[in-house]
DSSP file (Angstrom, degrees, kcal/mol; ACC not computed):
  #  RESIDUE AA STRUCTURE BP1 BP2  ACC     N-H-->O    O-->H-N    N-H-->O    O-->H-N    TCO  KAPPA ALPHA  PHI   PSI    X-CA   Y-CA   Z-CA
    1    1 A X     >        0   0    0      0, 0.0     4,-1.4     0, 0.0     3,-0.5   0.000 360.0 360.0 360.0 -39.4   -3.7   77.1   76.6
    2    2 A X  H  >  +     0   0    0      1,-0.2     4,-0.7     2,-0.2     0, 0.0   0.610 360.0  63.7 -17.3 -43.1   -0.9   78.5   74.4
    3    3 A X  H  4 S+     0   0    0      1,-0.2    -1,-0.2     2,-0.2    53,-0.0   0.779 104.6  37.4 -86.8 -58.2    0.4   79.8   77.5
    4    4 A X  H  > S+     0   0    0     -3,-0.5     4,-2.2     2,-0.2     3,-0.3   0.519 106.2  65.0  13.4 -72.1    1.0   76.9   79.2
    5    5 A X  H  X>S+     0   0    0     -4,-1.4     4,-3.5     1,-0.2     5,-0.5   0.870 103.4  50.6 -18.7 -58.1    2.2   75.0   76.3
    6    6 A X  H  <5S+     0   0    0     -4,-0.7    -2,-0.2     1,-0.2    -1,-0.2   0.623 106.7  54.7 -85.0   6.6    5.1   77.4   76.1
    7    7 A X  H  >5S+     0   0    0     -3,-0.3     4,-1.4     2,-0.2    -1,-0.2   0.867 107.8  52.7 -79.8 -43.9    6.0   76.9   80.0
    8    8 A X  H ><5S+     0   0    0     -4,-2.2     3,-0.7     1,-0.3     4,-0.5   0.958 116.3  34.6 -69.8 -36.8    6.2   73.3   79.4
    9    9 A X  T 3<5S+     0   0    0     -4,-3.5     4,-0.5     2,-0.2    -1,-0.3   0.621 111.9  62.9 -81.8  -9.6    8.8   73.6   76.3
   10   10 A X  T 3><S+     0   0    0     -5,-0.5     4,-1.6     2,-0.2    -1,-0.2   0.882 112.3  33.2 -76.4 -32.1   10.5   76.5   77.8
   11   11 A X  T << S+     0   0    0     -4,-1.4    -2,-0.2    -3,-0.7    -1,-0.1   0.288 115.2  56.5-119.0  24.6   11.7   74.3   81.0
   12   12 A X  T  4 S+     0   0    0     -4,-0.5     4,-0.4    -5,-0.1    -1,-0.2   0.310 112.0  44.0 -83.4  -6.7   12.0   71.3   79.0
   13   13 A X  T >> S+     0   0    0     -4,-0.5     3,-3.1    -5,-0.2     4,-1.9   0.967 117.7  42.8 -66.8 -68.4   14.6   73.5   76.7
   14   14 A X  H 3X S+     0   0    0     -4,-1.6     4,-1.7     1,-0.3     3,-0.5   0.967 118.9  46.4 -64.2 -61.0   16.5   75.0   79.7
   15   15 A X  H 3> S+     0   0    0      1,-0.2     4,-0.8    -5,-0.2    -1,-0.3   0.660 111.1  51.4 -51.8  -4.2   16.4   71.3   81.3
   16   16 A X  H <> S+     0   0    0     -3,-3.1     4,-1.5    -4,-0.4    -1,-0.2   0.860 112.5  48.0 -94.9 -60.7   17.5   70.1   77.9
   17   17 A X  H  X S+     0   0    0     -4,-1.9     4,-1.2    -3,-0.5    -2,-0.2   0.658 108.9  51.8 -35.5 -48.1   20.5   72.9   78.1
   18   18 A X  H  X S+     0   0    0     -4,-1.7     4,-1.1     2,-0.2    -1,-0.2   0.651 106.7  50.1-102.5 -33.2   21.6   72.1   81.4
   19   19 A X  H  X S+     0   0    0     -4,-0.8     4,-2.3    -5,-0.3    -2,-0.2   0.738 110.6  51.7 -68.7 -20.6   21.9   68.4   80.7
   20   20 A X  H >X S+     0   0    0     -4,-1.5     3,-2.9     2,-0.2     4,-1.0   0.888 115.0  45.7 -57.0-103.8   24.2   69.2   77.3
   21   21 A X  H 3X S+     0   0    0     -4,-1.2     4,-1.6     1,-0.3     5,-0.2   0.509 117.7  40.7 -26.5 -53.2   26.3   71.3   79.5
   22   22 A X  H 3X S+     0   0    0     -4,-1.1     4,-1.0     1,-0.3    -1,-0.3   0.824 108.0  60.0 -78.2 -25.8   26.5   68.7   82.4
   23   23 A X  H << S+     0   0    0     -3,-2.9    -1,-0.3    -4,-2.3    -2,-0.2   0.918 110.7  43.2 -49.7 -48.2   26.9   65.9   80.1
   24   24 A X  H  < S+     0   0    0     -4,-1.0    -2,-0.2     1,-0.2    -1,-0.2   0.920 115.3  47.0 -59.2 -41.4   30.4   67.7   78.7
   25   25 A X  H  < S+     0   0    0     -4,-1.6     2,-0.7    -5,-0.3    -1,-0.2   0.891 109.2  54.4 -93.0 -17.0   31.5   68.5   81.5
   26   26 A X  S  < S-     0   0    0     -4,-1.0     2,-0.4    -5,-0.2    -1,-0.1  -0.855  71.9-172.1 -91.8 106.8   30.9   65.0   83.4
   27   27 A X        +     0   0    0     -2,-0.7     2,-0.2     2,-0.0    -3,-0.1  -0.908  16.6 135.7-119.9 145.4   32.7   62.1   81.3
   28   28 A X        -     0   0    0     -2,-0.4    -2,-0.0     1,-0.1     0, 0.0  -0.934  46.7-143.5-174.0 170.0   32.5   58.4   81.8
   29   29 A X        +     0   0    0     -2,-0.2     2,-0.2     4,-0.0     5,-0.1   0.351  55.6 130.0-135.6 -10.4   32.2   55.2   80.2
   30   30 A X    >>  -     0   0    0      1,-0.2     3,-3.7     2,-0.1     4,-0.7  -0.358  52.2-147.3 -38.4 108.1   30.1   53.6   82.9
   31   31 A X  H 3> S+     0   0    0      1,-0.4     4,-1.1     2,-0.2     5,-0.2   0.742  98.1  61.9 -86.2  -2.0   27.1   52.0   81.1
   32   32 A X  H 3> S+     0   0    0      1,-0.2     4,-2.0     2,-0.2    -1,-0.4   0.840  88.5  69.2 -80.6 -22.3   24.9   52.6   84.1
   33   33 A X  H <> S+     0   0    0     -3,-3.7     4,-3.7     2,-0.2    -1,-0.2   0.942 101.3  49.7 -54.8 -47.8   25.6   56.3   83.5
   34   34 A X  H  X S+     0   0    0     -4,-0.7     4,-1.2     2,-0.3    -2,-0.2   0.781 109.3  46.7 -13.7 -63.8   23.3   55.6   80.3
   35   35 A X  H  X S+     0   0    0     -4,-1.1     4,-2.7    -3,-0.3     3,-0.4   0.950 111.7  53.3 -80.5 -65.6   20.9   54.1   82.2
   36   36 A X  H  X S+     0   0    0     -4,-2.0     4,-2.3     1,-0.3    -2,-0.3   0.887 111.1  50.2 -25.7 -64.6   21.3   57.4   84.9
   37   37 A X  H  X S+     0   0    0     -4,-3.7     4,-1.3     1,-0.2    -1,-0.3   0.943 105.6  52.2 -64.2 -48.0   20.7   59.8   82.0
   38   38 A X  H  X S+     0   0    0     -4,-1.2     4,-1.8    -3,-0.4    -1,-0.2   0.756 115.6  38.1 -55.7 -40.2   17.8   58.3   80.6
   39   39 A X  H  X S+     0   0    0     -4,-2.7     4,-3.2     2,-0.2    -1,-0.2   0.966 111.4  58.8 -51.2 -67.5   15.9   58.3   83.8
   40   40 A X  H  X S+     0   0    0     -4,-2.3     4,-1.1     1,-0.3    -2,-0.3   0.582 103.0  52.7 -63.0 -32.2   17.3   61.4   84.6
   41   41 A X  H >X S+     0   0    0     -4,-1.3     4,-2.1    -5,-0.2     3,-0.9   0.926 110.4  52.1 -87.2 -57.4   15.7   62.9   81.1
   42   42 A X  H 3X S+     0   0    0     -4,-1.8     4,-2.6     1,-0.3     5,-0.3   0.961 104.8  55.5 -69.2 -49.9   12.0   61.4   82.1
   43   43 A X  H 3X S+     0   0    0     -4,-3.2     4,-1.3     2,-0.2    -1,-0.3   0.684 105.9  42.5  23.6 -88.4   12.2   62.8   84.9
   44   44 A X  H <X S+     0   0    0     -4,-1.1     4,-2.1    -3,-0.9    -2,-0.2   0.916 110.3  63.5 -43.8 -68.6   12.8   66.4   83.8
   45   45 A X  H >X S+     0   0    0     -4,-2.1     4,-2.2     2,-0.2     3,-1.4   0.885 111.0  33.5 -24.8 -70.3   10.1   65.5   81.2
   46   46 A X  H 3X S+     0   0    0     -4,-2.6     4,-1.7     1,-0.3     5,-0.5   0.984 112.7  62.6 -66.9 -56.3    7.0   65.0   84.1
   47   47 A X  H 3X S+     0   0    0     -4,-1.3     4,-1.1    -5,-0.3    -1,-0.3   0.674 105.8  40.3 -39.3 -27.8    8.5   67.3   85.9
   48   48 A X  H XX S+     0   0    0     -4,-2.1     3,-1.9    -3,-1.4     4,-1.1   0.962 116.9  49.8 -50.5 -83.4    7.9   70.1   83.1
   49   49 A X  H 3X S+     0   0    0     -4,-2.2     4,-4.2     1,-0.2     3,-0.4   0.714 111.3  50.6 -31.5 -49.4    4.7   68.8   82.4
   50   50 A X  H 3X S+     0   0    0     -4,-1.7     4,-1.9     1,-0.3    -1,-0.2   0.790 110.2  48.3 -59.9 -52.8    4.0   69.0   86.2
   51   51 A X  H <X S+     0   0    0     -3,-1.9     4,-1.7    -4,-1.1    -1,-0.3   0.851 106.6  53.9 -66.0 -32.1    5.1   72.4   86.6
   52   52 A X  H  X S+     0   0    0     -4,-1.1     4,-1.3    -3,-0.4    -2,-0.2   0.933 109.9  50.2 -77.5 -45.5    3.0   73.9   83.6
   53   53 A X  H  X S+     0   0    0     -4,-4.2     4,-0.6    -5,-0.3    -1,-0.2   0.812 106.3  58.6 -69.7 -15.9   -0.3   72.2   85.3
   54   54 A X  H  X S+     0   0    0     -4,-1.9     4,-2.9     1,-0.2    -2,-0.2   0.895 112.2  38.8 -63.3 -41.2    0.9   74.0   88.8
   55   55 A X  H  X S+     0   0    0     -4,-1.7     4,-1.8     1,-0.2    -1,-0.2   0.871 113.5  53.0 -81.6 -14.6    0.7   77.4   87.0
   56   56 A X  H  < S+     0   0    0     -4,-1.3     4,-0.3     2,-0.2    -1,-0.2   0.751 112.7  50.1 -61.8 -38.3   -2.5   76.4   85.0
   57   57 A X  H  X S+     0   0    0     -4,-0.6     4,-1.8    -5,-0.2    -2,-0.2   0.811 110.9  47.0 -75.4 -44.9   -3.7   75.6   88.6
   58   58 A X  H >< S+     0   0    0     -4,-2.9     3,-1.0     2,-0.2     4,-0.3   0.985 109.9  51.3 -40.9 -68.6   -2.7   78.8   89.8
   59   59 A X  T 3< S+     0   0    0     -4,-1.8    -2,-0.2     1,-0.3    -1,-0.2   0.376 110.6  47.5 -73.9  -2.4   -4.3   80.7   87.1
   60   60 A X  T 3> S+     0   0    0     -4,-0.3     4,-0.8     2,-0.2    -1,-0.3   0.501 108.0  57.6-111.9 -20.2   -7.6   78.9   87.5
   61   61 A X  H <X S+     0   0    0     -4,-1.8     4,-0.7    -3,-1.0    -2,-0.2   0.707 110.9  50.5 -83.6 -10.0   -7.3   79.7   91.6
   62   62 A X  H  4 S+     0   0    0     -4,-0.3    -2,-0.2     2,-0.2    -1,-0.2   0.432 107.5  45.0 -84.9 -35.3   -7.0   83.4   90.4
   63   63 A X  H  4 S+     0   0    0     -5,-0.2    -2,-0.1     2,-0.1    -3,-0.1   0.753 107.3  59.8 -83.0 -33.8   -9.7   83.7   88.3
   64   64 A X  H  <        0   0    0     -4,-0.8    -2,-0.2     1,-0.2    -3,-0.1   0.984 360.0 360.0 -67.6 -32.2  -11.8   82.0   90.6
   65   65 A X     <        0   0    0     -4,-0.7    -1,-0.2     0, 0.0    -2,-0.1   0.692 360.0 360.0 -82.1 360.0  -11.1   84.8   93.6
């Protein structure tokens, strides 16, 4: 289960990384950008989660054959 865990906080880090970066590089004062980020961070969030239960899913289609 460990395993798992550390997929989900590994591509919420990277995804974490990748918004830092794009945030710098992207400037604006638009408050809907806010709105945009915030979304744009839950998002990422299920989407982690979502990916860790695909490889859990995997690993349970693997055992089973």
């Amino acid at each position: 289960m460990s395993k798992y865990i550390t997929i989900f906080f590994l591509f919420l880090l990277v995804s974490g990384i990748l918004f830092i970066i794009l945030g710098s590089i992207i400037k604006g004062g638009d408050p809907a950008e806010d709105v945009t980020r915030i979304f744009g961070i839950i998002i990422v969030i299920l989407l982690s989660f979502l990916i860790s239960q695909i490889f859990y899913l995997i690993n349970i289609v693997k055992k089973k054959g």
